[in-house]
C-alpha positions as CSV (number, residue, x, y, z in Angstrom):
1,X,94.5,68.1,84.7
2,X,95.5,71.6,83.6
3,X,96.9,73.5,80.9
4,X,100.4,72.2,82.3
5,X,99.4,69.3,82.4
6,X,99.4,69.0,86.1
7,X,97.1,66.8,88.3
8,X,94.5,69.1,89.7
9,X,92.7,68.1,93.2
10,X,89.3,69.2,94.0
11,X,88.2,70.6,97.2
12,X,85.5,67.5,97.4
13,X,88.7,65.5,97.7
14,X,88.8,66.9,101.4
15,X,86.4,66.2,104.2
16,X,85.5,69.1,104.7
17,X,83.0,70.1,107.2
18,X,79.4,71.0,105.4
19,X,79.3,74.6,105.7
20,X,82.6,74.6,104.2
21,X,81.0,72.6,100.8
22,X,80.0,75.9,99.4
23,X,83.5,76.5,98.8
24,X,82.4,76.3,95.2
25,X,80.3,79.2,95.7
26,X,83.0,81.5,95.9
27,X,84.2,80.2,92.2
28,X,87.1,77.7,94.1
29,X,86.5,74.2,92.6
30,X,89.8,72.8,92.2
31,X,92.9,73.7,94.5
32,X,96.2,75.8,93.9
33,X,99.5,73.9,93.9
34,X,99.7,75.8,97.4
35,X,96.5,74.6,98.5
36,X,96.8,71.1,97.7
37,X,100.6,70.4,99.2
38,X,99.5,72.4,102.0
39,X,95.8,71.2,103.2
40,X,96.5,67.6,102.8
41,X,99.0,68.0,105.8
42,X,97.0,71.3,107.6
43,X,93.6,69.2,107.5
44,X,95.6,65.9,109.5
45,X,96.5,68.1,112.4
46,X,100.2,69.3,111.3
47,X,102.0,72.3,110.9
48,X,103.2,73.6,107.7
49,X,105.7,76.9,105.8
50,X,105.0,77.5,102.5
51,X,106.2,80.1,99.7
52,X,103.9,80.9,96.9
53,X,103.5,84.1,94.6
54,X,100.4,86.6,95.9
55,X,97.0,84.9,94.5
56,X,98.0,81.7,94.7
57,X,95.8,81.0,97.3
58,X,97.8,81.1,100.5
59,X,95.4,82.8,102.9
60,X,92.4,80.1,101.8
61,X,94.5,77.1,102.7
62,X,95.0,78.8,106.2
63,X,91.4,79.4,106.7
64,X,89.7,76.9,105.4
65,X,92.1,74.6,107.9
66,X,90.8,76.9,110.8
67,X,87.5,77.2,110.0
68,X,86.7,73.6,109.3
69,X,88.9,72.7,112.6
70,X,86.4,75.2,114.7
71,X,83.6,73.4,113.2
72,X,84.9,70.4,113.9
73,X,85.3,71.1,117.9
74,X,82.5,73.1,118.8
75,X,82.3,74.8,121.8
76,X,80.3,73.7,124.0
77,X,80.1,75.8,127.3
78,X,78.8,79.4,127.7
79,X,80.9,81.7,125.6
80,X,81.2,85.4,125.4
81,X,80.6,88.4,122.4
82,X,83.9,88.3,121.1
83,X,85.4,85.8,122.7
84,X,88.2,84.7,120.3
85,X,88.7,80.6,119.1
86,X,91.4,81.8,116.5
87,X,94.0,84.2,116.0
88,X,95.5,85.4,112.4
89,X,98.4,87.7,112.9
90,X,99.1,89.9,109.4
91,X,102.1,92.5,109.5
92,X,100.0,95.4,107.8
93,X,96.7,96.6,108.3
94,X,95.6,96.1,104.9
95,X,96.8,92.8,104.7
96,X,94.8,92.0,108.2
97,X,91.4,94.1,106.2
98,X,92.0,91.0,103.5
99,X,92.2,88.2,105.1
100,X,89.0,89.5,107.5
101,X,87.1,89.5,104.1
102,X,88.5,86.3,102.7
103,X,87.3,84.6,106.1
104,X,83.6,86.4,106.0
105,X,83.1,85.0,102.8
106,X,84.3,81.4,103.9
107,X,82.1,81.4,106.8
108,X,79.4,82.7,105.5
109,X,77.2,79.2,105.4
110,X,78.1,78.3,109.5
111,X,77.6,80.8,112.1
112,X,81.2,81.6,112.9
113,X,82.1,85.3,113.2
C-alpha cells in the first residue's frame, strides 16, 4: 500500500519473461497506477488508450509489453541486421531519443536490439 493508501502491484505479479525480471534493477519494484490498469490487459494480448501525467510511467508499460511479447515468440528463421520485430512511432525526435533509451535499458539482460 502507499502513502494514499492505494493497493500497489508488483512487477513479480506479472509473468514476465526472465530477462525482463531485472526490471528491479532499474529501481521499478512496484507499478504506476498507469502501469498496473494498463499491463494487466497489454500482457493478455489486448489493446489499450491511456492518459497519465509525464513520469508516470507510460512509455514502460508499452515496452515492457513488447519486449516480453518478442521474447515470448522468438524468431526462428534466418533474420537480417536491422530487420525490425517492433515499431514505436513518437511525434518528436526527442521524444523518439527517450523512449530508444528507456528500451536499451529494458533489454539490456536478453539480446534484443
Amino acid at each position: 500500500t502507499d502513502a494514499s493508501g492505494e493497493q500497489q502491484l508488483s512487477f513479480d505479479h506479472f509473468e514476465l519473461q526472465k530477462p525482463l525480471e531485472g526490471i528491479d534493477q532499474l529501481g521499478f519494484e512496484f507499478c504506476t497506477p498507469i502501469q498496473a490498469q494498463s499491463l494487466v490487459h497489454t500482457l493478455a494480448g489486448h489493446d489499450v488508450t491511456g492518459k497519465a501525467q509525464t513520469g508516470t510511467g507510460k512509455t514502460a508499460a508499452f515496452l515492457i509489453t513488447i519486449i516480453n511479447d518478442l521474447l515470448s515468440n522468438p524468431i526462428e528463421e534466418k533474420r537480417y541486421l536491422a530487420e525490425p520485430r517492433a515499431l514505436v512511432v513518437a511525434p518528436t525526435r526527442e521524444l523518439a531519443i527517450q523512449i530508444a533509451s528507456d528500451a536499451a535499458k529494458l533489454t539490456a539482460c536478453c539480446d534484443l536490439h
